[in-house]
N, C-alpha and C positions, 0 to 999 in steps of 0.2 A: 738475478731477480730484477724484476723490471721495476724502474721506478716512477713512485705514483706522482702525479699532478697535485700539488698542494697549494691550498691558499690558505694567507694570514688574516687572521681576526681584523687587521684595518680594511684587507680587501672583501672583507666581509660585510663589514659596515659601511664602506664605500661601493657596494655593490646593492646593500638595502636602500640608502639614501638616490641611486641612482636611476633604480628601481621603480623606486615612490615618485619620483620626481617624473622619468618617462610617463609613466601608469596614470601619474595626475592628468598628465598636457595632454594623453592621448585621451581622458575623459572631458576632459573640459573641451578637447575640439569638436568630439563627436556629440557632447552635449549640448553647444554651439549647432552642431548641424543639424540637430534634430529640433532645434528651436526654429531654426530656418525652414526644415522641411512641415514641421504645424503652420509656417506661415503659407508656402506654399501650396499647402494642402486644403484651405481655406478658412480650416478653427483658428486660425490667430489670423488678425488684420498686421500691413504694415507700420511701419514706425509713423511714418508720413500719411497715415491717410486722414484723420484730423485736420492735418495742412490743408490738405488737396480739398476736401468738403468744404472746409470755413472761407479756401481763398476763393473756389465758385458761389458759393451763399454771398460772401461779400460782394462780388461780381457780376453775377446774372441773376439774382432772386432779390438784394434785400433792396439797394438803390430803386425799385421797382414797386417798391409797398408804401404801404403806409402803417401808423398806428394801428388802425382802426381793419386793414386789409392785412394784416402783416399774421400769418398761420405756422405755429410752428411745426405741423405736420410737414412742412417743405421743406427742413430743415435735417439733414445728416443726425443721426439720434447722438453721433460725437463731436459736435458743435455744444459747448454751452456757452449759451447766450445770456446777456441782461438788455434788456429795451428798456433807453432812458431817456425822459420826455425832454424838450428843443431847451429849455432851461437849465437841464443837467443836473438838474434836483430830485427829481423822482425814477425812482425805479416804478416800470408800469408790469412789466412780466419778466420772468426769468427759471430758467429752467439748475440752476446749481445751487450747489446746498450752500449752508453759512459760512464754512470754510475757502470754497474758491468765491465767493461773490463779497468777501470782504476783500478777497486779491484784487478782483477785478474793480473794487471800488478805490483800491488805493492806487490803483494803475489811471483809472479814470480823474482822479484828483491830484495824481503827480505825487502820492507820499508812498516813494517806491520804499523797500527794504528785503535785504537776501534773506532766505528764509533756505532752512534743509528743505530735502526733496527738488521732485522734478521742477523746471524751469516753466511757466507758464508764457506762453506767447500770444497776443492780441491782436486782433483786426476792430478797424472802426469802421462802419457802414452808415453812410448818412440815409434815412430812409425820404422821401419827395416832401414829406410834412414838416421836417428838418431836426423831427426823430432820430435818436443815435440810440445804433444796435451795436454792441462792443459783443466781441463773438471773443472764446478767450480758447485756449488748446494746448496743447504738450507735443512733442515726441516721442512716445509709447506706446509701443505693444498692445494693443488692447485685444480681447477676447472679439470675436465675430458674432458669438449669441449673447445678445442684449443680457439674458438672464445671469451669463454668467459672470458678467460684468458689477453683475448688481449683488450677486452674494458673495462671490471669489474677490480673495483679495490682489492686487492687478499683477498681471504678468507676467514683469519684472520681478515682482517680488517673490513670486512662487518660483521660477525661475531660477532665482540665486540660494533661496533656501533647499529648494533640492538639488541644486546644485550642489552647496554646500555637503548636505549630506551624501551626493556622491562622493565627493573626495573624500571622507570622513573614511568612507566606506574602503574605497581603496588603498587607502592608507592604513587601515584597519589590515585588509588584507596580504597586502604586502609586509606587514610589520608581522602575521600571524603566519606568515611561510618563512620568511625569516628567521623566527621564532623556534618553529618547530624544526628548521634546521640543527640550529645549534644548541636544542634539546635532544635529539637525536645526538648529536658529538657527546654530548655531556651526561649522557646514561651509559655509551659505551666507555669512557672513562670510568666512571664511576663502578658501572657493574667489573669491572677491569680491576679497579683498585680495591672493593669486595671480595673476590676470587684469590688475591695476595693476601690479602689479612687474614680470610679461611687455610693460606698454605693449600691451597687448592694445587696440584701438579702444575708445574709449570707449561707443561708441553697441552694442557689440557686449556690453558688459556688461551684468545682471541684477542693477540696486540696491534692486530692490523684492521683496517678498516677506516680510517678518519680521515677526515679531507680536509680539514683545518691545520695548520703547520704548526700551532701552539699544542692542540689536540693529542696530533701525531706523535711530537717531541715527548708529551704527560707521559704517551704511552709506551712510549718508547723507555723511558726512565722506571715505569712501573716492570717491565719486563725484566732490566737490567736491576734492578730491584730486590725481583721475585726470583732470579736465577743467583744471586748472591747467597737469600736466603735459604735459597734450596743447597746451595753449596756448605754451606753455615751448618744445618743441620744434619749432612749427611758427613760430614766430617766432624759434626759429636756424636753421631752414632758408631760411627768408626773407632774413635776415641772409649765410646760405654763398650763396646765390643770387645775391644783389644783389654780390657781393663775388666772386664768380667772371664775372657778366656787366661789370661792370667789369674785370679783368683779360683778357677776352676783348676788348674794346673798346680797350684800353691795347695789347694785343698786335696788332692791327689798325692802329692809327696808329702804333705804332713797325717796323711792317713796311715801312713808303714810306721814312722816310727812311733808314733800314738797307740798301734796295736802292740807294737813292743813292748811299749813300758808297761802296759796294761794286762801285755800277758806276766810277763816280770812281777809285777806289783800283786798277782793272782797268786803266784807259785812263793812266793816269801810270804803271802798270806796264810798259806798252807802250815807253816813252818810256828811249832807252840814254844819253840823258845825263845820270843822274841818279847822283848817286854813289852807293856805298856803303851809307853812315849813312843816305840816303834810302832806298832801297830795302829797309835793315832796317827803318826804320819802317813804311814800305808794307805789307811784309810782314806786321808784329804790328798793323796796323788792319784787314788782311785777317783774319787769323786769327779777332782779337774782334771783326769783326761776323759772321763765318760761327758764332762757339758764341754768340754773340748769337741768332742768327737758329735755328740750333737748339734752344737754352733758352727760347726764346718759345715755337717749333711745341710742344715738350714738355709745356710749361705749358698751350697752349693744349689740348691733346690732355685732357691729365688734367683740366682745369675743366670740358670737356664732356661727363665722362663724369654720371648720372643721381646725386643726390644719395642714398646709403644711410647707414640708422644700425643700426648691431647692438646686436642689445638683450642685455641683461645675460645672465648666465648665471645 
């Protein structure tokens, strides 16, 4: 008999965990390259193009204006700006909400402080009136259609949340083949250790099949088991057998001399000079060899009927 390939319940679990582990990296890289390829493609802007826009606006467009000349239609729509007048007291225009423009005012006034989230970065552009245009920016991802910039939450963020629920996902997965491996191991024991409990024939059982070595060992014990049991009970059958052919044999040789007395006990019955006290005796030897002779036929009857055993419920 050829012998099978077995793994143990550690290589089982050191085979899920290694599993989950591969199956992650290869999602997270190719979730990575499809982040790459949107950028490529041209629905997502790069990291760096904020940079690139704000250090030309600083460069070629803003040095060039004035207050009064200065259009923010010139302006990269991923520039946000504050113009703030040659005193550095007023904001005269700006295009960011309340949250980056108190950034960009404590960056303007030097009361820096770390904050979570992205890192903001600044350019200062002195405009010819002596105007200061403070252009502020990140490095991020941003969406290519303005629109969706404005109702989607940014990039990055989307990004990692479905990111997230990739791995989630895969992990999910691999935990659920895994899973239904060794539920699979664990119904063929079970229906295994079932089939013993019924005294099911031994030879009619399926001890093989498991690929688990703890599995195979269960089943291997339930077989050896179940062939004791079969042994067990075929040698008390042998035992009610030999022990009811004997009783069958006992009731045979006590049938001869039973009819003896009986005929005996008929013929001195015949006989009128017997007293009384005699003839009550007669009487009661009659009697016990006829429920004699009936409690043997009885006995005999029931020993010959075909040996059963009910199996448990």
């Amino acid at each position: 008999m050829e012998k099978r390939k077995l793994i143990s319940l550690r290589a089982v679990l050191l085979g899920y965990l290694v599993q989950t582990a591969v199956s992650c990296i290869v999602a997270a890289v190719l979730w990575v390259l499809l982040f790459f390829l949107c950028i490529d493609s041209g629905w997502l802007l790069p990291a760096n193009r904020a940079a690139r826009v704000s250090n030309e606006a600083a460069q070629n467009i803003l040095p060039y204006r004035t207050a009064k000349t200065f259009d923010p239609a010139e302006l990269d729509p991923l520039c946000r700006y504050v113009l703030i007048d040659a005193e550095g007291n007023t904001v005269l225009a700006t295009n960011m909400d309340s949250s980056h423009l108190q950034k960009a005012m404590r960056e303007w006034t030097g009361n820096l402080r770390w904050e979570i989230g992205y890192e903001q970065y600044y350019l200062r552009a002195r405009l010819q009136d002596g105007t200061v245009c403070l252009l502020q920016f990140d490095y991020a991802v941003p969406y290519a259609d303005p629109t969706l910039r404005d109702t989607l939450p940014d990039v990055q963020t989307m990004h990692l949340i479905l990111g997230i629920f990739l791995l989630v996902g895969v992990v999910a997965w691999s935990t659920h083949r895994s899973g239904a491996f060794l539920r699979r191991e664990t119904a063929r024991l079970t229906e295994a250790s079932r089939q013993v409990a019924e005294k099911k024939g031994i030879e009619d059982i399926d001890f093989t099949g498991a690929k688990v070595r703890e599995y195979d060992e269960a089943l291997r014990a339930l077989q050896l088991m179940g062939e004791e049991l079969t042994d067990s009970l075929q040698a008390q059958w042998e035992m009610e057998h030999r022990q009811r052919e004997s009783i069958i044999q006992l009731s045979h040789k006590l049938k001869t001399p039973l009819t003896v007395i009986q005929g005996n006990a008929e013929l001195l019955a015949e006989d009128e000079g017997m007293t009384g006290e005699q003839k009550a005796q007669l009487d009661a030897i009659l009697r016990s060899t006829g429920e004699t002779r009936n409690y043997l036929t009885r006995i005999r009857a029931e020993v010959q009927t075909p040996l059963k055993y009910k199996q448990r419920p």
